[in-house]
PAZAPA-4460 file (N, C-alpha, C; in steps of 0.05 Angstrom, whole numbers, plus 32768, in hexadecimal, padded with zeros to 4 digits):
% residues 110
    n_x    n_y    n_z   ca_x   ca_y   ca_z    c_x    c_y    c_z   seq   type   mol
   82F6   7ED5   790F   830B   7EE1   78FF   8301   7EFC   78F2     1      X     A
   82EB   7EFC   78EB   82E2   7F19   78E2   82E2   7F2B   78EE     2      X     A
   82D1   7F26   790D   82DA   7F39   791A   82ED   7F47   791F     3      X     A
   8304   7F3A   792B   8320   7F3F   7924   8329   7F4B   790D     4      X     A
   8322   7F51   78F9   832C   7F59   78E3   8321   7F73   78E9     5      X     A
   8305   7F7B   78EC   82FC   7F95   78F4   8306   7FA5   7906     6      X     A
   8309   7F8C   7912   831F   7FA6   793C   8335   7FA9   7927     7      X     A
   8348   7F97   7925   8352   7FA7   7911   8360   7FBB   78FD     8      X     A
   8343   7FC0   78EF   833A   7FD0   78D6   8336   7FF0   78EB     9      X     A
   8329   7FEB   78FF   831B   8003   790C   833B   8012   791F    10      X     A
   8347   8002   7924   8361   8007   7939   837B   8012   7926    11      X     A
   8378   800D   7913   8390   8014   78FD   8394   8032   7903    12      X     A
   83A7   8039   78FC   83B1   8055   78F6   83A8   805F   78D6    13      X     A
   839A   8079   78DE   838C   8086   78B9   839D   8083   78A6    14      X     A
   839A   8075   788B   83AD   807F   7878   83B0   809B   7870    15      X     A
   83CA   809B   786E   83D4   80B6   7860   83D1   80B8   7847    16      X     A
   83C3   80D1   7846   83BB   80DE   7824   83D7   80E9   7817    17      X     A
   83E0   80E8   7805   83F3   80F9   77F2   83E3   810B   77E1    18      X     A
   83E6   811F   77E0   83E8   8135   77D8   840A   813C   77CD    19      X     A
   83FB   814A   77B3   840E   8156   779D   840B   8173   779E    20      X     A
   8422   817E   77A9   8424   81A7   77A3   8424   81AD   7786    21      X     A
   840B   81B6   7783   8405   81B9   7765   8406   81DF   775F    22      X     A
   840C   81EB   776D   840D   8205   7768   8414   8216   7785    23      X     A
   841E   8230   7784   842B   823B   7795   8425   825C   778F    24      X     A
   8428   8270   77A8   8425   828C   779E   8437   829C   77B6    25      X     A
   8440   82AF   77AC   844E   82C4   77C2   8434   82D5   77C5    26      X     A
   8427   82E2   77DA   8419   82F0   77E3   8401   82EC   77D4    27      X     A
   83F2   82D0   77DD   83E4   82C9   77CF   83BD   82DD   77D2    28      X     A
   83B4   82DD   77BF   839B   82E9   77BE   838D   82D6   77CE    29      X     A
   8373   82D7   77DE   8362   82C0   77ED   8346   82C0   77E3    30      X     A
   8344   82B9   77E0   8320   82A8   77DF   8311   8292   77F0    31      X     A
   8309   829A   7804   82FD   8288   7810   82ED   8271   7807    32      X     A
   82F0   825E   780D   82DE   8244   77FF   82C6   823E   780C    33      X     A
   82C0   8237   77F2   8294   823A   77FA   8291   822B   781B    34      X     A
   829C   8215   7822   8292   820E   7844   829E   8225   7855    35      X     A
   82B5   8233   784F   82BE   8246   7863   82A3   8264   7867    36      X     A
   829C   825F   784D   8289   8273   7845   8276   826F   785B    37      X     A
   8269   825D   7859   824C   824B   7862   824E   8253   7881    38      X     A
   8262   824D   788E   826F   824C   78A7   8271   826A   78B5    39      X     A
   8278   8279   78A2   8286   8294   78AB   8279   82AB   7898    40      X     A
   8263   82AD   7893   825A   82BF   787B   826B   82DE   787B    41      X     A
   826F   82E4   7899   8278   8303   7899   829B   82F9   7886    42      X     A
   82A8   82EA   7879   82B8   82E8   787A   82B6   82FC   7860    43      X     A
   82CB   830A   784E   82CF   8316   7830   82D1   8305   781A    44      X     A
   82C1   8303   7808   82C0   82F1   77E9   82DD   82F6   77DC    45      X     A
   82F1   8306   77E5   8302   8302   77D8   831A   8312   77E0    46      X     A
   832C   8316   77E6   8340   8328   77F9   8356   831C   77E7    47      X     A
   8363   8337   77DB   8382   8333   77CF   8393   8334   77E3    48      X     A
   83AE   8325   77DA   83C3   8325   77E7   83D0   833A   77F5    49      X     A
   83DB   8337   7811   83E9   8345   7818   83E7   8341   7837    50      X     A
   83F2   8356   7845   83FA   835B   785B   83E3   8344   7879    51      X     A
   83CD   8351   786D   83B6   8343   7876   83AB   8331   7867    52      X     A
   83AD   8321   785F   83A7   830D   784D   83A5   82E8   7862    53      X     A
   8393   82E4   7868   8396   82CE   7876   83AF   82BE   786C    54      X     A
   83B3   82B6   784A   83C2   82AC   784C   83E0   82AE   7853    55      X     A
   83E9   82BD   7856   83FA   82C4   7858   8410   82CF   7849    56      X     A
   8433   82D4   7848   8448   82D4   7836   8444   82C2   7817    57      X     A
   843E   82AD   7822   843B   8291   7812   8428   827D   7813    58      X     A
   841B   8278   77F6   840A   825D   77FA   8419   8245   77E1    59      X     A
   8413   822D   77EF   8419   821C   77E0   8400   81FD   77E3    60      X     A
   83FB   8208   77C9   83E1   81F4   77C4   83E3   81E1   77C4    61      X     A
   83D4   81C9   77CF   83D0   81AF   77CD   83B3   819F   77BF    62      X     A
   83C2   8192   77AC   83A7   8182   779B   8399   819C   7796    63      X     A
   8378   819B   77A2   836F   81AB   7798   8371   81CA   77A5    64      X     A
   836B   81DA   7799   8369   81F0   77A5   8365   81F4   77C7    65      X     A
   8352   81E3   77D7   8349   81E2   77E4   835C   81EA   77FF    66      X     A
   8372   81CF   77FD   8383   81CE   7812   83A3   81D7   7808    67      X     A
   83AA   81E6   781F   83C3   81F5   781A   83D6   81F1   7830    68      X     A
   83EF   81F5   782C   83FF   8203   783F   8408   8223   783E    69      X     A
   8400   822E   7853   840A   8247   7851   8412   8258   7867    70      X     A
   8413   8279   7866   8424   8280   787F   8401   828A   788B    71      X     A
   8405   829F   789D   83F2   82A8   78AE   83FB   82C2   78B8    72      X     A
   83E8   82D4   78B5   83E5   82F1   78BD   83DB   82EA   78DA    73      X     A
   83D8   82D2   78E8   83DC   82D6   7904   83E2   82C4   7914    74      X     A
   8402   82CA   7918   840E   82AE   791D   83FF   82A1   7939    75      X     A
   8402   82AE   7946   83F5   82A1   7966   83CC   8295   7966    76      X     A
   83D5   8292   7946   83B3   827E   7941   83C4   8268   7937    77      X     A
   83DA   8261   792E   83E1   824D   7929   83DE   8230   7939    78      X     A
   83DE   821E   7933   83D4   8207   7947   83C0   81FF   7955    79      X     A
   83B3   8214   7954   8397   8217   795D   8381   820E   7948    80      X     A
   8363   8200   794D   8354   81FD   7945   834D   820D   7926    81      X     A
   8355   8223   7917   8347   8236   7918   8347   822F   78F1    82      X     A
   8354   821E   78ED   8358   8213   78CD   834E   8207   78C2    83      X     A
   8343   820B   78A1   8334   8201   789B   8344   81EE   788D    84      X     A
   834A   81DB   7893   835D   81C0   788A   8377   81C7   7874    85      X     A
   837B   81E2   7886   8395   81F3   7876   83AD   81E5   788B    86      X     A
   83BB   81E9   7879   83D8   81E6   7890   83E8   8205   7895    87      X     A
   83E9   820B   78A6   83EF   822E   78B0   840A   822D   78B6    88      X     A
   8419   823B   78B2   8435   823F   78C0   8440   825A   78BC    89      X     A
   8452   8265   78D4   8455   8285   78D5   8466   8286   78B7    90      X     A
   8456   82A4   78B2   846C   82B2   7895   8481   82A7   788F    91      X     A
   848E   82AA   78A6   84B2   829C   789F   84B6   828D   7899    92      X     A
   84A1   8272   78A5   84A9   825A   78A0   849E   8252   7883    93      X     A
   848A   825D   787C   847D   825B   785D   8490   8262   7849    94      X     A
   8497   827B   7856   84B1   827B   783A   84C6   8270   7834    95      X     A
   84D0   8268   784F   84E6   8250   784A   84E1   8236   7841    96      X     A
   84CE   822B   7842   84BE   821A   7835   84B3   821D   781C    97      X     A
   84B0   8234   7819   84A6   8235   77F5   84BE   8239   77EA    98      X     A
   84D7   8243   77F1   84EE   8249   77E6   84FA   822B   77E4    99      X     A
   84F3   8215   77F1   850B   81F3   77F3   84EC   81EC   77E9   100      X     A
   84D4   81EC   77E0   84CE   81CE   77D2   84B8   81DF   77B7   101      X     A
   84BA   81C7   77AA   84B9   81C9   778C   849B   81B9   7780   102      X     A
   8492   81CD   7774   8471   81C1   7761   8470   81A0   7763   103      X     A
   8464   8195   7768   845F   8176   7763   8467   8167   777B   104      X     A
   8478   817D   778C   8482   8171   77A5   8464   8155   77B6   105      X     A
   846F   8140   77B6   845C   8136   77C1   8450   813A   77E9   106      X     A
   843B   813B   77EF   843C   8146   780E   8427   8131   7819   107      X     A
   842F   8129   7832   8425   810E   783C   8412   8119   7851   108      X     A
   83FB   8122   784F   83E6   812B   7860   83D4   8111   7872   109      X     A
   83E1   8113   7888   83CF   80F6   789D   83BF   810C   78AA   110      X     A
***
């Protein structure tokens, strides 16, 4: 019977985390986070908002600072490997999305 409880335990589908949108910005300023750092040293300690701005039109923060949803200064990296446990989506779609949901919005990250 134990065993069975482990196949199981190991075969289950991951629980989903909730996350709370605790803050939001139009043409947000970036700061790379110390592992992106570690990873990518040529990257800039700190790049204000705008046109070129990894993040894009819009960020909208989750929990901690860390993880976001936001747009992308290059849409055809979207879907691709290339994120650091950001959720990316083109300009357009960020702002229509920051325009329909609201601070505390809860977000179900599997």
């Amino acid at each position: 019977m134990p065993l069975m409880r482990r196949r199981q335990r190991m075969n289950a589908a991951p629980t989903p985390r909730c996350k709370r949108h605790r803050r939001a910005g139009e043409w947000p300023d970036w700061t790379p986070p110390a592992q992106m750092l570690h990873r990518r040293p040529d990257l800039p300690r700190h790049m204000a908002g705008g046109i070129d701005n990894p993040l894009g039109a819009r960020a909208m923060y989750l929990g901690s600072s860390l993880y976001r949803i936001h747009g992308s200064n290059e849409p055809d990296s979207i879907g691709q490997a290339t994120s650091s446990g950001c959720i990316r989506l083109t300009n357009e779609d960020v702002i229509d999305l920051y325009s329909r949901v609201r601070i505390g919005t809860p977000v179900i990250v599997q």
